[in-house]
VEXDREN-2710 file (C-alpha; in Angstrom, 1 decimal):
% VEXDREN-2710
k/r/px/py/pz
1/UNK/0.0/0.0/0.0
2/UNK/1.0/3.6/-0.9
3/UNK/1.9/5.9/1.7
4/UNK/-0.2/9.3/1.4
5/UNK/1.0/12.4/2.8
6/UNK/-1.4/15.2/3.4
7/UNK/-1.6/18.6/4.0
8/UNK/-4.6/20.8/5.5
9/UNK/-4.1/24.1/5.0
10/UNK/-7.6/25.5/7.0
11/UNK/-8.4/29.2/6.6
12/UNK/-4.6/30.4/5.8
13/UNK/-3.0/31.7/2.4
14/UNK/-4.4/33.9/0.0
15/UNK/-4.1/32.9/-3.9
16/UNK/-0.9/34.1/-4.1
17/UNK/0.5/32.4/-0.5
18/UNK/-0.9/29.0/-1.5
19/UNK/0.9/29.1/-4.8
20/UNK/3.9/30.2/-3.4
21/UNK/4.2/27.7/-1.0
22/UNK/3.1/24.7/-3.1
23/UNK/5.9/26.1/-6.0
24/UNK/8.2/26.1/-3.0
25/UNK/7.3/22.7/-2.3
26/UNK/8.0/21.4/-5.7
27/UNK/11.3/23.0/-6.0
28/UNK/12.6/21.9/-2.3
29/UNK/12.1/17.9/-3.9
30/UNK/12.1/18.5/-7.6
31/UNK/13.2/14.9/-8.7
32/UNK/13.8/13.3/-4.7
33/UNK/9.8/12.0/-4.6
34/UNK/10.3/9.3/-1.9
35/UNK/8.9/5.7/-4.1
36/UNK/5.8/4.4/-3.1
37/UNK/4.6/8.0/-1.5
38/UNK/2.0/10.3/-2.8
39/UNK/1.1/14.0/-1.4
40/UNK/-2.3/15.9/-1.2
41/UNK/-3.0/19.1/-0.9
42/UNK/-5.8/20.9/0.7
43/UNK/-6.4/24.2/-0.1
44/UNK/-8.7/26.7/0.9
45/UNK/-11.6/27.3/-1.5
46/UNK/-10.3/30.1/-2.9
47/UNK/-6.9/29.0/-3.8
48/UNK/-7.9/25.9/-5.4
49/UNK/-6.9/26.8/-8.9
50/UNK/-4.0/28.5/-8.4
51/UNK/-2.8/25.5/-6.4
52/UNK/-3.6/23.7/-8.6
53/UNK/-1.3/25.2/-11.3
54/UNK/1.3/25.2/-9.2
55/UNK/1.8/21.7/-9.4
56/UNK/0.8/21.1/-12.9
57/UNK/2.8/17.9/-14.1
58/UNK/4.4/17.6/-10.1
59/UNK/3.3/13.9/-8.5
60/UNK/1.2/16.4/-5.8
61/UNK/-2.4/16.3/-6.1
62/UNK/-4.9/19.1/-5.1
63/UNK/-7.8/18.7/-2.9
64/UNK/-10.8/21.0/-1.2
65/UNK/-11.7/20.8/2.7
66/UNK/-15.3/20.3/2.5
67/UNK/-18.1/19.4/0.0
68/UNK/-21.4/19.7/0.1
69/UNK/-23.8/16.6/-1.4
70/UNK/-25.6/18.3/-4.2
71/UNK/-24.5/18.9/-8.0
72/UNK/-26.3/22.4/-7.5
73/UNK/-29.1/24.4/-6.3
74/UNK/-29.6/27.3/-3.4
75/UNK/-27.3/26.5/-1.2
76/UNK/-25.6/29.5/-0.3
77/UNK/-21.8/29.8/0.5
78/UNK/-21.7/25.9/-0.2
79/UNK/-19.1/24.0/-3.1
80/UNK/-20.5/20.9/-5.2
81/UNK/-18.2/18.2/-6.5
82/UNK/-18.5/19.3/-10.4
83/UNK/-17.1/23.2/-8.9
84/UNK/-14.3/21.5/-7.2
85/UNK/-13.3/19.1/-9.9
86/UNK/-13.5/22.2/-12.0
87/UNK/-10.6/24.2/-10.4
88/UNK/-8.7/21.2/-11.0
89/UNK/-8.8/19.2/-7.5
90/UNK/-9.5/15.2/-7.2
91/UNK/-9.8/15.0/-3.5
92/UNK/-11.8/16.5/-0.5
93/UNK/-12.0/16.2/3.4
94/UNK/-15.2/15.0/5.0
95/UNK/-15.8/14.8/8.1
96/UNK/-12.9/17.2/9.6
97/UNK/-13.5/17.6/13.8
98/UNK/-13.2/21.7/13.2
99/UNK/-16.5/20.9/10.7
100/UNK/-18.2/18.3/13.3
101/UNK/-17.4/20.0/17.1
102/UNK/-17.3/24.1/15.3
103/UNK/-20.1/23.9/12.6
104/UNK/-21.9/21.0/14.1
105/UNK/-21.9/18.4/10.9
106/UNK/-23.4/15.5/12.0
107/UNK/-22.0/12.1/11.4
108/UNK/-25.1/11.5/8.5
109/UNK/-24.5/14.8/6.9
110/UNK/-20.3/13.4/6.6
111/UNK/-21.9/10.5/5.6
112/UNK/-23.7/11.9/2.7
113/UNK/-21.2/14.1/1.5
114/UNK/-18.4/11.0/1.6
115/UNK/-20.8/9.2/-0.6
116/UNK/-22.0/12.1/-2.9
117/UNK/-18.5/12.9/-3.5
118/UNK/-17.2/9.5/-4.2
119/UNK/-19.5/9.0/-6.8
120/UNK/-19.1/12.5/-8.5
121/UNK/-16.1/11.0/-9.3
122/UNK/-13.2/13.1/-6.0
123/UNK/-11.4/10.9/-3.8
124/UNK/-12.1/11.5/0.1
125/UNK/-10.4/11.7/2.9
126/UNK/-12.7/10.8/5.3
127/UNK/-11.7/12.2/9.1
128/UNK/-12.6/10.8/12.5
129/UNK/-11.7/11.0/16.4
130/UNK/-12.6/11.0/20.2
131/UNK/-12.8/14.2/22.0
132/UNK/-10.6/14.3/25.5
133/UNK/-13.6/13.7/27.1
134/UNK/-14.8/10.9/25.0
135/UNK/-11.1/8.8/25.5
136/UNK/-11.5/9.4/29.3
137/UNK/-15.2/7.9/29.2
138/UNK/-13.6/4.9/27.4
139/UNK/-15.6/6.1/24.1
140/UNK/-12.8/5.5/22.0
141/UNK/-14.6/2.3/20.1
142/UNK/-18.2/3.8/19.9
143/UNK/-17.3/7.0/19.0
144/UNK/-15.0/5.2/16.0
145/UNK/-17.7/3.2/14.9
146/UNK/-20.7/5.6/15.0
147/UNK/-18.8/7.8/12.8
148/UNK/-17.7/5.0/11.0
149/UNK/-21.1/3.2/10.3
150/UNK/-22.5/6.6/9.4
151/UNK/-20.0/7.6/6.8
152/UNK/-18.8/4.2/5.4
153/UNK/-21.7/1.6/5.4
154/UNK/-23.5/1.3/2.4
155/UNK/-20.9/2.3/0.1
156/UNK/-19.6/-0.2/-2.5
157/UNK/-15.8/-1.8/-2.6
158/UNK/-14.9/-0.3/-6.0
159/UNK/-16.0/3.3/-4.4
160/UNK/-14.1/2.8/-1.8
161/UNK/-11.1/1.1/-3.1
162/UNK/-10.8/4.1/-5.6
163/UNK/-11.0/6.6/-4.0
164/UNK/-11.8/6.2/0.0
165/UNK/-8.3/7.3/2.9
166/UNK/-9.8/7.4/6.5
167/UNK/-7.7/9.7/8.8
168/UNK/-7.7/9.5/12.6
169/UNK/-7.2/12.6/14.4
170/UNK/-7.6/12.7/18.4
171/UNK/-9.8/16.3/18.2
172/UNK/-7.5/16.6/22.0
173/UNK/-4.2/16.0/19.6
174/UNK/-5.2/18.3/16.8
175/UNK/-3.5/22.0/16.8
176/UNK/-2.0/21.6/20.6
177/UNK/1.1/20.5/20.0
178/UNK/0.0/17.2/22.4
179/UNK/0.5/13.7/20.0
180/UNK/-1.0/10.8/21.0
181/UNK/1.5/8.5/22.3
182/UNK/2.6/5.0/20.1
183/UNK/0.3/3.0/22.2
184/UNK/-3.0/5.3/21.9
185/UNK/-2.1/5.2/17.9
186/UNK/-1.7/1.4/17.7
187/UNK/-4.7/0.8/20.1
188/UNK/-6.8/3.7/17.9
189/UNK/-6.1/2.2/14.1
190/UNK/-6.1/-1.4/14.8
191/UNK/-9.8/-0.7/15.9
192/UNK/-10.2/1.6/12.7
193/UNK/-9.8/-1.3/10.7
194/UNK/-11.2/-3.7/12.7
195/UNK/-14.3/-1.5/12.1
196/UNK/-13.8/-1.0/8.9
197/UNK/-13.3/-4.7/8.4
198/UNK/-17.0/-5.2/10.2
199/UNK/-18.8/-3.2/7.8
200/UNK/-16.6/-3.6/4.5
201/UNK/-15.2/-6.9/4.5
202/UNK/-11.8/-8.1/3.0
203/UNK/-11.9/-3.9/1.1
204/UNK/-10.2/-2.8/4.8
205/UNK/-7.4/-4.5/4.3
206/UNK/-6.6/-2.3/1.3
207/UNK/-7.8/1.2/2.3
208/UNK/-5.4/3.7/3.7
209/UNK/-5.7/4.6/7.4
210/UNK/-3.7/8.2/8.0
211/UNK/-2.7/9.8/11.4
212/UNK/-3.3/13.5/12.5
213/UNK/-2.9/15.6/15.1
214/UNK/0.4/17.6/15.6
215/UNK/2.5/15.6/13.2
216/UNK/6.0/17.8/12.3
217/UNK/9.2/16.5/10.8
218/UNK/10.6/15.2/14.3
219/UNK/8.1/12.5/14.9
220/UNK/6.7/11.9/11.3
221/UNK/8.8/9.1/10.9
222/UNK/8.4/7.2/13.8
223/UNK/4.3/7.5/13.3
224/UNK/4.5/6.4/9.8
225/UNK/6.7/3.4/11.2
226/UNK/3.3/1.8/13.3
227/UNK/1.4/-1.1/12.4
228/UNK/-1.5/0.2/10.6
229/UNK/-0.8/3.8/9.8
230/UNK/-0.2/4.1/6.0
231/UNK/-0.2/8.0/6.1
232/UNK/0.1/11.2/7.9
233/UNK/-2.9/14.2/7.8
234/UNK/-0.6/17.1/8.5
235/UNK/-2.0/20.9/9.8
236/UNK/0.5/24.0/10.9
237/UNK/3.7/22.1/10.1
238/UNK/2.6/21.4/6.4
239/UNK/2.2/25.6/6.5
240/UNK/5.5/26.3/5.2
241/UNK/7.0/23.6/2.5
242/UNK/10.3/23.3/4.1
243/UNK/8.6/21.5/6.9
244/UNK/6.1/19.9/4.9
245/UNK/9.0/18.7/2.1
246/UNK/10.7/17.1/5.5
247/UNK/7.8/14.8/6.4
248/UNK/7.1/14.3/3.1
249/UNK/10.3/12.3/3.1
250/UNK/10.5/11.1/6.7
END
């Protein structure tokens, strides 16, 4: 299995910022693309297409944070598939905590938009995770597979075997510098695709399950090296490409 490196760039860079950064990123590993890696990323709505371009004929793919499950209609301030596809992106987040715990996305409504956007064709990157709270009520395993079940089940093996990566991010790990230790990410993706493996069958063996939460270059590595993480979901360290370009090729 591929190893997928990913970067969320929330509500920073302009047009001319995330180009910068992503051309930065291009020139910093020009023709040193790690084997068997690929990168993603996830741009703000606004810097789509200019990402985008940047990368033109790079290995790095382009991808919007959220989606919403409808081709068109009055939806104001939302994003179909068919808009993001347009600006020249193939993948989008679902499910992000920032979207569930800020904006209050239930786990049907990340459920619809992973299927709507599977089939219109973008890959997703579906997210999921345990509050502090939820950990210390020993929730870990009910809050993985209620968001799970809701997002995942009735979707078919090709869909998800072309285009389905499910990140775990602890929400208590995500932007505080705290990192779950080895142990909590062994015991937290082992049930990932035990669950997965519930509801989809021999397909979990082959989808791609990513760690986030305060990932940066000096413990990118030893994450990656875990039984069951085949990627990394990166936030403020994949900000500036130098740091990024480093985990990409830890």
């Amino acid at each position: 299995m591929r190893t997928l490196i990913a970067a969320n760039w929330k509500m920073f860079k302009t047009r001319a910022e995330a180009q910068q950064t992503a051309r930065e990123l291009i020139a910093l590993m020009q023709d040193d693309w790690p084997a068997e890696r690929d990168v993603v990323l996830f741009a703000p709505f606004t810097a789509l297409a200019a990402t985008a371009e940047a990368v033109a004929g790079s290995p790095v793919a382009v991808g919007a944070q959220d989606v919403y499950p409808a081709a068109e209609g009055a939806f104001t301030g939302e994003i179909s598939p068919g808009m993001i596809l347009d600006c020249g992106a193939s993948w989008v987040i679902a499910g992000h905590s920032e979207r569930r715990h800020i904006l209050g996305e239930s786990a049907s409504f990340v459920g619809k938009k992973t299927a709507f956007a599977l089939e219109a064709g973008l890959s997703v990157m579906l997210c999921i995770g345990e509050t502090l709270e939820e950990r210390e009520a020993d929730k870990l395993e009910a809050v993985l597979r209620a968001q799970l079940e809701q997002a995942v089940r009735g979707l078919s093996a090709d869909a998800c075997l072309k285009g389905l990566a499910v990140a775990y991010e602890p929400v208590w790990a995500i932007g505080t510098g705290k990192v779950a230790s080895e142990a909590d990410i062994l015991e937290a993706h082992a049930m990932v695709r035990n669950i997965l493996g519930v509801i989809l069958g021999s397909t979990a063996g082959s989808l791609p399950i990513l760690y986030g939460g305060s990932v940066k270059p000096e413990n990118a590595s030893s994450i990656l090296a875990l039984d069951n993480v085949n990627g990394l979901l990166v936030g403020g360290a994949s900000l500036r490409a130098e740091s990024f370009s480093k985990i990409i090729r830890a």
